[in-house]
C-alpha positions as CSV (number, residue, x, y, z in Angstrom):
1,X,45.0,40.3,-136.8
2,X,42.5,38.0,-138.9
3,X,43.0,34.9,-140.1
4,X,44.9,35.8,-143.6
5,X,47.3,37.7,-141.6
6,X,48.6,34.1,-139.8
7,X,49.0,32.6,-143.4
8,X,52.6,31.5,-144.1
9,X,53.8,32.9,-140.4
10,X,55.3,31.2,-137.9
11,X,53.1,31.9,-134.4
12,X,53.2,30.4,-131.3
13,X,49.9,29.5,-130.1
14,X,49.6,30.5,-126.4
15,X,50.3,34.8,-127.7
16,X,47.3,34.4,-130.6
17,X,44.6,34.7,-127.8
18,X,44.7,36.3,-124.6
19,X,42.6,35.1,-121.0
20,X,39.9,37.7,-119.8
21,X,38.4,37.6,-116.4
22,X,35.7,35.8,-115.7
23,X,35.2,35.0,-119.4
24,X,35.4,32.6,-122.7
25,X,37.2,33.7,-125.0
26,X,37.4,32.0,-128.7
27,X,39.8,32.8,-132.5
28,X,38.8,31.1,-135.3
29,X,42.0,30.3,-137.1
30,X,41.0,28.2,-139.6
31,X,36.8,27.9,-140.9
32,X,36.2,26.2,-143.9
33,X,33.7,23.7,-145.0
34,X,35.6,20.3,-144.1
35,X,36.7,21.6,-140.6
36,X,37.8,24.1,-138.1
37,X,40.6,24.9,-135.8
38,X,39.7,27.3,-132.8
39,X,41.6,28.7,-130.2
40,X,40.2,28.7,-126.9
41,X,41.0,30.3,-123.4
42,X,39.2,30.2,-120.4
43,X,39.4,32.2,-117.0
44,X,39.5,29.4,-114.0
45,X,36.3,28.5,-113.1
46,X,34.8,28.9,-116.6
47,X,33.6,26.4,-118.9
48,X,31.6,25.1,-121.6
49,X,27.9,23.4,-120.8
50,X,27.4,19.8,-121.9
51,X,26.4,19.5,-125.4
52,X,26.3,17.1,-128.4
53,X,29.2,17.4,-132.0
54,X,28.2,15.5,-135.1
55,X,31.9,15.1,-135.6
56,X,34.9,14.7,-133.5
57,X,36.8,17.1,-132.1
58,X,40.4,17.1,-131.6
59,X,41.2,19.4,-128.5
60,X,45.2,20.1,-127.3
61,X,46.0,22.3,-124.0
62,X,48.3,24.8,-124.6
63,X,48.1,26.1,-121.0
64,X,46.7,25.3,-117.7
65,X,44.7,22.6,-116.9
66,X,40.3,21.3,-117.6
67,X,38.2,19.0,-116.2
68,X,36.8,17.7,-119.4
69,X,33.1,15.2,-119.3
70,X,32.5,12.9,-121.6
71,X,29.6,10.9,-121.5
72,X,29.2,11.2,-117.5
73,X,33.0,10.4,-117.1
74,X,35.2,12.7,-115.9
75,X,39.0,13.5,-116.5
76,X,41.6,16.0,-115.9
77,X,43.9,17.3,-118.8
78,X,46.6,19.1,-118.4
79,X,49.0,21.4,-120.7
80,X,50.3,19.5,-123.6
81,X,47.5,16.5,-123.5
82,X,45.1,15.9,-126.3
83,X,41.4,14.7,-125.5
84,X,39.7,13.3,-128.7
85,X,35.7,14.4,-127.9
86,X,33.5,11.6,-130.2
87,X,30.8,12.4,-132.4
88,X,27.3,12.3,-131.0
89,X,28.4,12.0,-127.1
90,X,28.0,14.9,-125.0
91,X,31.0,16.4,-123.5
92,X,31.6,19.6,-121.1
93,X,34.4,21.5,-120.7
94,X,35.6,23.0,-116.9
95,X,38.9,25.1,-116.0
96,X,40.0,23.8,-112.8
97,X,42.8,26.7,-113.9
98,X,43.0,29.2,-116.6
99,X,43.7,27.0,-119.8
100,X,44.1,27.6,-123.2
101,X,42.9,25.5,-126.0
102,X,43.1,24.3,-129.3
103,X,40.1,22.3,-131.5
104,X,40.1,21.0,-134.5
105,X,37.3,19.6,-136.2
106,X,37.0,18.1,-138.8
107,X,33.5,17.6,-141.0
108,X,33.7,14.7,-142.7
């Protein structure tokens, strides 16, 4: 199912993407030039290496639970929590357990 297909449904976000072991798994649902949202899940253990946004990103657990870095400071976020990752500050991304994820991010 792409993205067109979710236009005007009603989904609920934790069945658009599924975990695989060992494994990242990402859905764009939304990519235009002013932003993205992307769904996320990762398999416990998993993660995302520290890196550098020029914008912020807007992440909500749908499932599970991540250590999440920002800037050498370290927190745990659990289903249902937002995290707001700044612009130019590095931030990784662990799964302590499987989790699911949504970003948004907006470009401008």
């Amino acid at each position: 199912m792409d993205a067109n297909t979710l236009l005007g449904q009603a989904f609920k976000l934790t069945g658009l993407i599924d975990y695989q072991e060992g494994s990242v798994v990402s859905r764009t649902i939304i990519d235009k030039k002013s932003g993205t949202i992307t769904l996320f899940a990762f398999d416990k253990d998993q993660g995302l290496s520290e890196h550098i946004a020029p914008f912020d990103a807007f992440v909500y657990l749908i499932d599970g639970e991540a250590e999440i870095t920002i800037s050498g400071k370290s927190m745990v976020v659990k289903q249902g929590e937002i995290v707001i990752m700044p612009a130019n500050k590095s931030h990784a991304l662990r799964a302590t357990q499987r989790f699911k994820m949504t970003l948004v991010m907006i470009r401008s």
